[in-house]
C-alpha positions as CSV (number, residue, x, y, z in Angstrom):
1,X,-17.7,-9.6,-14.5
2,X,-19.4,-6.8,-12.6
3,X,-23.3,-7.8,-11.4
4,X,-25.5,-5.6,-9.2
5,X,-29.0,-6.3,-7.6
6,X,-31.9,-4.0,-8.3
7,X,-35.4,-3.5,-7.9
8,X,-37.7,-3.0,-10.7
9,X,-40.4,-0.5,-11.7
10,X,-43.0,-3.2,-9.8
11,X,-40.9,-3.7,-6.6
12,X,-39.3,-7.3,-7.3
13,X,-35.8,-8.1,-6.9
14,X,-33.5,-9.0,-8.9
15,X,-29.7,-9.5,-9.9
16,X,-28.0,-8.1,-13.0
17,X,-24.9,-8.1,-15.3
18,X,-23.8,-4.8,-15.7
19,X,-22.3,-3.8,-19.2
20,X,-21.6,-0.5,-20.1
21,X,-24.7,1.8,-19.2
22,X,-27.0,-0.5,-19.6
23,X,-27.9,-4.0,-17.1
24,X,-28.9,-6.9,-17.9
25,X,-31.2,-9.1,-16.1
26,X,-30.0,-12.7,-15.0
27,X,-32.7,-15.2,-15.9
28,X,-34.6,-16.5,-12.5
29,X,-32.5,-15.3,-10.1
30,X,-33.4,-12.8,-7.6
31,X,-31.0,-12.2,-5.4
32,X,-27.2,-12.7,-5.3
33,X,-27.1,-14.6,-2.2
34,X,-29.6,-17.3,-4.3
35,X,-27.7,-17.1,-7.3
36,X,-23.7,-17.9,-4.8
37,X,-25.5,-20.7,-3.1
38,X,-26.7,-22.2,-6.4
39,X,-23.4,-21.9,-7.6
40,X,-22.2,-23.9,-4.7
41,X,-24.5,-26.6,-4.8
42,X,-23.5,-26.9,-8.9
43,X,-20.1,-26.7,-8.4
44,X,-19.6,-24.0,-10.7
45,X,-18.1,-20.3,-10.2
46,X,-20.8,-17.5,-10.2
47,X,-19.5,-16.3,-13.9
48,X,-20.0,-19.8,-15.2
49,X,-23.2,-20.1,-13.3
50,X,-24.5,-16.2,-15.0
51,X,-23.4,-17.9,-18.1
52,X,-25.6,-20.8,-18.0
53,X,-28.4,-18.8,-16.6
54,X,-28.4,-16.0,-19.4
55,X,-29.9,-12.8,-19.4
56,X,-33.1,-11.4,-20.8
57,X,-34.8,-7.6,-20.0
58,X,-32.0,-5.0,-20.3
59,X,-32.5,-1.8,-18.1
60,X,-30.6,1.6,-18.4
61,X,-28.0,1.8,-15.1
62,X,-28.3,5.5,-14.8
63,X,-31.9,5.6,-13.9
64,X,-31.7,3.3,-11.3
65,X,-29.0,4.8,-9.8
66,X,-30.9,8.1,-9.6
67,X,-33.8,6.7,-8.0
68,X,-32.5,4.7,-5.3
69,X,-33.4,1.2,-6.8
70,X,-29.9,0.0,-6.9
71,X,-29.0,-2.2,-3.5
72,X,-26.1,-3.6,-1.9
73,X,-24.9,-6.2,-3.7
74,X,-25.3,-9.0,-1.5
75,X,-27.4,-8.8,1.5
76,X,-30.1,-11.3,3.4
77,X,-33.6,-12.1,4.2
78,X,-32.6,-11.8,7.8
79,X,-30.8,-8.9,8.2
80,X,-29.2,-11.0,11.5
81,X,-27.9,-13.3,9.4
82,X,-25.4,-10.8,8.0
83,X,-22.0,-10.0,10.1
84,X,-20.5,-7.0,9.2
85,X,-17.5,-6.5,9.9
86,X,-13.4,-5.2,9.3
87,X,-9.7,-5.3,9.9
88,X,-7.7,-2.4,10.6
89,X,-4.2,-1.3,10.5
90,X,-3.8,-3.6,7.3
91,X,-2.6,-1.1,4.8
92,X,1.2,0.6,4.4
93,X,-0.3,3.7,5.3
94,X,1.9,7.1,4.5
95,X,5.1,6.9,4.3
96,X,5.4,9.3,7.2
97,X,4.1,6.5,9.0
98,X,6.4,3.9,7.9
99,X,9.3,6.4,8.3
100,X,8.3,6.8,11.9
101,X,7.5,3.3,12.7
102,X,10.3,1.5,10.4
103,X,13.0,4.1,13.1
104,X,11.7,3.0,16.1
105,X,11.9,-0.9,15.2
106,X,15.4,-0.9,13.6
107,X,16.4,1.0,17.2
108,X,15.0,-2.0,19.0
109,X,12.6,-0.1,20.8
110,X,9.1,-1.5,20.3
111,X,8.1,-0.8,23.8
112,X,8.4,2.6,23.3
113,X,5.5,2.2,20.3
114,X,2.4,2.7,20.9
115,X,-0.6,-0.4,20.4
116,X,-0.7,0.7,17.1
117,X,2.2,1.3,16.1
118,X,3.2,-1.6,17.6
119,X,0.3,-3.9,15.9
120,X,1.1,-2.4,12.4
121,X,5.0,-3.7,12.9
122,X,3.5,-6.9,13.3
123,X,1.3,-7.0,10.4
124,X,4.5,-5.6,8.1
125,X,6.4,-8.7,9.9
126,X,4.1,-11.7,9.9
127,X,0.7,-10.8,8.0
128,X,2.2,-12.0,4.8
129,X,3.2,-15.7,5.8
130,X,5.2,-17.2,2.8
131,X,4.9,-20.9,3.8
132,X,1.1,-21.4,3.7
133,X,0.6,-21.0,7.5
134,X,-2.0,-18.1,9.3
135,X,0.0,-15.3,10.1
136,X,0.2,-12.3,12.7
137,X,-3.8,-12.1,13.5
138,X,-4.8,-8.5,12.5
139,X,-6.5,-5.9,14.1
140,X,-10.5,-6.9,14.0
141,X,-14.0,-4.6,14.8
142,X,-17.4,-5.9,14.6
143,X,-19.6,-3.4,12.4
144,X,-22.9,-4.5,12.8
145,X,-25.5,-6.7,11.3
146,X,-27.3,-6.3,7.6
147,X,-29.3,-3.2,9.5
148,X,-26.6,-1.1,9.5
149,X,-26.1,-1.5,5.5
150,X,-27.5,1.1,3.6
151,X,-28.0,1.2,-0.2
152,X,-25.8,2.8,-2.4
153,X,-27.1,6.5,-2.9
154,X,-29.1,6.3,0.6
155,X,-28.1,9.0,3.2
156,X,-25.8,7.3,6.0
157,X,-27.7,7.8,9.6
158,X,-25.8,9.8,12.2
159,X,-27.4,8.9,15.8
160,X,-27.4,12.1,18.0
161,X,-24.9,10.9,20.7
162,X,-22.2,10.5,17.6
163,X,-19.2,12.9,18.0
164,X,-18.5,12.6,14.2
165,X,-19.3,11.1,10.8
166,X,-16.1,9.6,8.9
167,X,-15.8,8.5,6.0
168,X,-13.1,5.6,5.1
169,X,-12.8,4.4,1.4
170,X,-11.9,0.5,1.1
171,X,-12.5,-2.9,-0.9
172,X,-14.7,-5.2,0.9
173,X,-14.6,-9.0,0.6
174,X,-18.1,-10.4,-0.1
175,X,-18.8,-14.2,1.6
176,X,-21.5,-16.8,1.5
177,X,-21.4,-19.7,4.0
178,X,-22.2,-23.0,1.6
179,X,-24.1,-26.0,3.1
180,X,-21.1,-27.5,4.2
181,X,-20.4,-24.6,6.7
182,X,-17.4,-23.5,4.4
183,X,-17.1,-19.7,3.3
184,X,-17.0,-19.0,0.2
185,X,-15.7,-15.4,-1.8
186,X,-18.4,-13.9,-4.3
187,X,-15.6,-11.1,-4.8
188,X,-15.4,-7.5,-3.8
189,X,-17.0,-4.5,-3.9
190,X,-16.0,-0.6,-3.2
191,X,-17.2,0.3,1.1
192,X,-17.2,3.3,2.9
193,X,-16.6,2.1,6.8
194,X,-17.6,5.5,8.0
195,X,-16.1,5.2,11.7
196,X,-16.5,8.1,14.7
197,X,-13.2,9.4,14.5
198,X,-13.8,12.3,17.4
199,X,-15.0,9.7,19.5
200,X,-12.1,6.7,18.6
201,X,-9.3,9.8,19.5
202,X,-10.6,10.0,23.1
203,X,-9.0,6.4,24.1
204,X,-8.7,3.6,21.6
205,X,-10.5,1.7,24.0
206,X,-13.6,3.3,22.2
207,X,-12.6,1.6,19.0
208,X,-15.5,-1.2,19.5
209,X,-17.9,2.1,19.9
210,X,-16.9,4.1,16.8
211,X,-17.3,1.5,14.6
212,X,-20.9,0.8,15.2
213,X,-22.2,3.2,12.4
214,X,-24.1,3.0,9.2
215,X,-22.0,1.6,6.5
216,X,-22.8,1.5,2.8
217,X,-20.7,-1.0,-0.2
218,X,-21.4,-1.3,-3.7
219,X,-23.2,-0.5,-6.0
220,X,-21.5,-3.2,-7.7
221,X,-19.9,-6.6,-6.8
222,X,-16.6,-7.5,-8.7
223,X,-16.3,-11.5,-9.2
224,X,-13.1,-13.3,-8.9
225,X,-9.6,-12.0,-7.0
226,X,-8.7,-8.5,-6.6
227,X,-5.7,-6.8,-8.6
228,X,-2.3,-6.5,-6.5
229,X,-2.6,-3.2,-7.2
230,X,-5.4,-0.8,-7.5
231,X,-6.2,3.0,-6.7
232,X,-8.8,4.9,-5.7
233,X,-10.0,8.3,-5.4
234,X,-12.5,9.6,-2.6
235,X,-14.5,12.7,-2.1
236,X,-16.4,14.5,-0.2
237,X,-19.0,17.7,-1.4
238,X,-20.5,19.8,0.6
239,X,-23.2,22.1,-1.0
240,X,-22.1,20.6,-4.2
241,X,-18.5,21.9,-3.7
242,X,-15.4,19.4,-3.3
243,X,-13.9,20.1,0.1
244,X,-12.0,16.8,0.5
245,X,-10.3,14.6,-2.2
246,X,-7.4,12.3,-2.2
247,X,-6.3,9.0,-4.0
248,X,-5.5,5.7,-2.4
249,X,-3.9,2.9,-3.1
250,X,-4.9,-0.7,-2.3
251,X,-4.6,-4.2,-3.2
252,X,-1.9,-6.3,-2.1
253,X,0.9,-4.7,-3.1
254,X,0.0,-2.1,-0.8
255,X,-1.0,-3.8,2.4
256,X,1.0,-5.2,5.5
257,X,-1.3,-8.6,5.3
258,X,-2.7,-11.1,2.5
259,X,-6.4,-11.5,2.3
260,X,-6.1,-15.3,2.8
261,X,-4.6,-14.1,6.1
262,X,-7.3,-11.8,7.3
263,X,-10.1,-14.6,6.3
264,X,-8.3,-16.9,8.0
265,X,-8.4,-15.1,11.3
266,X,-12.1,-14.0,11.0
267,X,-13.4,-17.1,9.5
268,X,-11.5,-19.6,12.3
269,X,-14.5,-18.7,14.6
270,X,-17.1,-21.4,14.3
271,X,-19.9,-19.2,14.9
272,X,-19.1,-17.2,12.1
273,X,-19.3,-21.0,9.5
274,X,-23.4,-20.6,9.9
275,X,-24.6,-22.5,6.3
276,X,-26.5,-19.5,4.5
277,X,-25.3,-16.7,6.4
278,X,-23.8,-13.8,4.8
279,X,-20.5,-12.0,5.6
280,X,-19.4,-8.4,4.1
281,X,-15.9,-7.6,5.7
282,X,-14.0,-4.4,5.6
283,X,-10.1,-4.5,4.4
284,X,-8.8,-1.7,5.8
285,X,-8.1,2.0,4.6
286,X,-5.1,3.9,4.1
287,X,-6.7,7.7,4.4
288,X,-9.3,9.7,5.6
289,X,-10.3,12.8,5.6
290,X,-10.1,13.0,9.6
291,X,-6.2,12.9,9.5
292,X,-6.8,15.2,6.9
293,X,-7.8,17.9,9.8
294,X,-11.2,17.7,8.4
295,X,-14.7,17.5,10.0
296,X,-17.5,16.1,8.7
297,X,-20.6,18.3,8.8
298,X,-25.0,16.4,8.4
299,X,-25.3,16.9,4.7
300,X,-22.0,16.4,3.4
301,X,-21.9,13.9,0.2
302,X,-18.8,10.7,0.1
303,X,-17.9,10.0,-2.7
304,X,-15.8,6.7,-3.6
305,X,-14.5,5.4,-7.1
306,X,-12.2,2.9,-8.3
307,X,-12.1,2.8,-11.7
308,X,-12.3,-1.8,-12.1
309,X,-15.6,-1.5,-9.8
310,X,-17.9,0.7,-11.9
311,X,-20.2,3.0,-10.8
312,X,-19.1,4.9,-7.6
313,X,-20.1,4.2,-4.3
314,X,-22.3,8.0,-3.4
315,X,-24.0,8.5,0.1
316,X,-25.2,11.2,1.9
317,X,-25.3,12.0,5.6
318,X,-28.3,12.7,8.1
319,X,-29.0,13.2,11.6
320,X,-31.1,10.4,13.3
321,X,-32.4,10.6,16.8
322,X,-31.0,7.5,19.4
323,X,-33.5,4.4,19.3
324,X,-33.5,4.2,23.1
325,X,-33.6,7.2,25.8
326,X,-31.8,7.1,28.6
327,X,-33.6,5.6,31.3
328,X,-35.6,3.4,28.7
329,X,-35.3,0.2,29.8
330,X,-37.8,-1.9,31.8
331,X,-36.7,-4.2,34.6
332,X,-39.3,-7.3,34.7
């Protein structure tokens, strides 16, 4: 089951089922954060829950991909109330990478590893726990809140201090925080964690700042668990010409930690158990066009598809001045 929400010709939300090229329109529902919490309170999954629910108006998908009414698919009222957020150095990676890194440990010479080198050895070592228990922790970012999110099809701001506009194809894992301050998984959707990638080579120490760009996920949310294995393809066009593409593998099968481990280790942090809130967190990436040698220009197009999630995740890029000059704030 893939659902979406949308807004219609008269500017009301609402959540729909899509099937084939055409969406239908779950009855009284109008968002999917509504929709996962009544599920929770029921006691029923979210397919069972559409189900009993039903559909009615049926609306033709294309169109409202073209003009923009298509939204993430889960978001909040309170755009505060949504973490955004990711894990990093989760993925296999190239098998350059593993070459390199697989060398240096069978040597014994970890010390000589850089951090991430040296983090990824972990995650191939310990982020798959067999017994039950949490694992290695994982490398973790914080993105944003539900501000940064833009829709799918919407151009992806660039402030003017940015050095660069990445983009980074992934799944993310889509979470509501039930009454009982538990999280619970709607399922996933296709995310582009677009990232700084000039500015992250100066020192990793500027990790924390590269990651706090516009994102974009969707268009559509997948319910239930996420195939071992699944592959990708992302683009990029510039005047309408592909100057980028390469596929990419994800799923289990292809990462260095579980998903049950990387929700552990971000959802252990009582502040992050708030009853309503929202959480959209990023799995990790095995390529970009960065390592690629390429740089991003204002106007350049990503494109991400994965053939189980739909409709492709598409956004644009444009320049956007910084909210606050220098010298801007007022002592009291």
């Amino acid at each position: 089951m893939r659902l979406i929400q949308f807004e219609t010709s008269d500017g009301s939300r609402a959540v729909g089922l899509v099937e084939g090229d055409r969406v239908r329109r779950v009855v009284g529902i109008a968002t999917t954060r509504e929709l996962a919490l009544d599920a929770i309170r029921s006691g029923k999954s979210i397919a069972a829950r559409v189900a009993e629910l039903g559909t009615d108006a049926a609306f033709d998908y294309a169109p409202l991909l073209a003009e923009r009414r298509v939204l993430p698919p889960i978001d909040h009222p309170d755009p505060a109330h949504c973490v955004v957020a990711g894990t990093g150095l989760t993925h296999i990676g190239s098998a350059a990478s593993r070459s390199k890194m697989h060398a240096a440990a069978t040597s014994g010479a970890e010390a000589e590893m850089n951090d991430s080198m040296r983090m990824f050895k972990w995650g191939l070592e310990g982020g798959k726990p067999a017994n039950g228990a949490p694992g290695v922790q994982p490398e973790w970012f914080y993105k944003g809140d539900g501000s940064s999110v833009v829709r799918p099809g919407a151009p992806l701001p660039v402030p003017d201090f940015a050095d660069d506009e990445g983009e980074e194809p992934e799944i993310v894992g889509l979470y509501v925080i039930g009454d009982d301050c538990r999280p619970y998984r709607l399922g996933f959707a296709i995310g582009n964690e677009a990232t700084d990638h000039v500015m992250e080579k100066k020192n990793y120490l500027y990790l924390a700042h590269s990651k706090l760009r516009a994102c974009a996920f969707g268009p559509e949310l997948r319910i239930g668990e996420l195939p071992s294995h699944v592959e990708g393809v992302a683009r990029i066009r510039r005047g309408g010409t592909v100057i980028w593409e390469k596929a990419f593998p994800t799923g289990e099968d292809n990462m260095s930690h579980s998903i049950a481990n990387l929700e552990f280790h971000h959802f252990k942090y009582a502040q992050f158990l708030r009853p309503g809130d929202v959480h959209v967190q990023f799995l990790g990436t095995s390529v970009a066009s960065f390592g690629d040698g390429v740089r991003t220009e204002i106007g350049d197009v990503f494109e991400i598809e994965i053939p189980e999630f739909g409709a492709p995740l598409v956004n644009g890029t444009e320049k956007v001045p910084a909210p606050v000059a220098m010298g801007a704030v007022t002592p009291l």
